[in-house]
Phi, psi and omega in degrees: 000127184291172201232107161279145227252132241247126152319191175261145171316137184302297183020282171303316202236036148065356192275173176231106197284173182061354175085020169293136191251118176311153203266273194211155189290121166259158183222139202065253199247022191270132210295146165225128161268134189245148159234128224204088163089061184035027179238108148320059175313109154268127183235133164282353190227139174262135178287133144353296185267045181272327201283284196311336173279342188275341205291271175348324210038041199265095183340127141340127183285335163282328140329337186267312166315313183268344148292350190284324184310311172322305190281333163329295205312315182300290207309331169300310191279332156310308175296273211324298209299302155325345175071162193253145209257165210268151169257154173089133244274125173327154166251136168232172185267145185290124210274121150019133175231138179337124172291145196278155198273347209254325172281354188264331181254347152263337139342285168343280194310325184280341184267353176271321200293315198257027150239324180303310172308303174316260189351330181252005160274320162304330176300315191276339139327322199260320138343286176279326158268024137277002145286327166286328131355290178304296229279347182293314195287333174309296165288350183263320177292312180333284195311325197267352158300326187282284201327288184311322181313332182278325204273338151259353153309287192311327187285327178309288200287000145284343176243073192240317191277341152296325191283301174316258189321339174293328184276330182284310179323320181288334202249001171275326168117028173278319164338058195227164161071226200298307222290344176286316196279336209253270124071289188300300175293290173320310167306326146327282184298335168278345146322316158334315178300321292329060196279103187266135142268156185203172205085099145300095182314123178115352183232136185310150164287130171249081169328307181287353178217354151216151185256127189278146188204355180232170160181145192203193162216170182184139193286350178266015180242135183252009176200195175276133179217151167262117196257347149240141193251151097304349156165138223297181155257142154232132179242147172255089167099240148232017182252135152302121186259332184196153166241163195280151180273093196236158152245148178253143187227126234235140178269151170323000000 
């Protein structure tokens, strides 16, 4: 704190610092006391400007003095509060320093080879089941062909024993008129169906597709032949649905 050069004594210039007031006016030679910082000051003579500084209300110089001290003091304790700013040279960051290139291109090289395996694992992954895939859709169109296949097989071969009285009909000569015509049309649309009929007078015998229910010989045949049908076969398709009732006839 810089040190300023001490006013003139209130003594001398009649004021009272701290707002102490002079105990009552003396005239002559009667002593006057002042009290100024807890120290008792006599003064024998009363100063000139005492009357005129009080008229005026013109400060005290020691008042002026002990505010500068004040104010020294605040400006001390603010700086003390701020803290002493730091010395010695900025710090700055230190710039990156180069990776070595040789551990750096084998690094590379070890981190490529081993996404390339992944890749060809994933390829083959990805590989197989797009084959399993082919083969699910595959079995899955197979199943669903087998299904409708059983499922207009089972409805066909409910009407199996109708297509049987239509033939006996046909073959006593009842089939004429509408009932011929309606007869004609049923038959057609389950043909649609791939509804076949077979058995036949006349067709080599087929163990897998007529059942022998007569048997004889005869000279006019050079292998088994079905010489009489007794009730047609149908097959759906290439699946049997009935095999036909025929007797056969076996050459001599």
């Amino acid at each position: 704190m810089t040190q300023k050069p001490r006013a003139a004594d209130p003594a001398d210039t009649g004021s009272t610092p701290g707002g102490s007031a002079p105990t009552e006016p003396t005239t002559g030679d009667k002593e006057r006391v002042v009290i100024r910082n807890n120290r008792k000051l006599i003064d024998t003579s009363e100063p000139e400007g005492t009357a005129a500084d009080a008229e005026t209300g013109v400060p005290a110089e020691g008042l002026v003095e002990d505010a500068e001290v004040v104010v020294d003091e605040i400006e001390v304790e603010v700086n003390a509060t701020d803290g002493p700013e730091p010395s010695g040279p900025a710090v700055v960051d230190a710039p990156a320093q180069p990776v070595d290139g040789g551990g750096t291109g084998t690094s590379l090289g070890a981190e490529l080879e081993a996404l390339r395996a992944e890749l060809d694992e994933r390829t083959r992954d990805l590989q197989r089941v797009s084959a399993e895939y082919a083969n699910y859709r595959k079995r899955i169109d197979r199943d669903r062909s087998l299904v409708q296949e059983q499922a207009t097989g089972s409805v066909l071969a409910a009407l199996l024993p109708i297509l049987d009285d239509l033939d006996r009909a046909r073959e006593h000569g009842d089939l004429v008129g509408p009932f011929g015509t309606v007869a004609e049309q049923l038959t057609t649309a389950l043909g649609k169906f791939g509804l076949n009929a077979f058995g036949e007078q006349g067709d080599p015998f087929d163990p897998t597709r007529h059942e022998a229910v007569a048997h004889q010989t005869s000279a006019d045949v050079s292998e088994p032949t079905c010489v009489q049908v007794m009730r047609r076969g149908y097959q759906l398709g290439e699946r049997l649905l009935r095999p036909a009732l025929v007797a056969v006839a076996d050459p001599e």
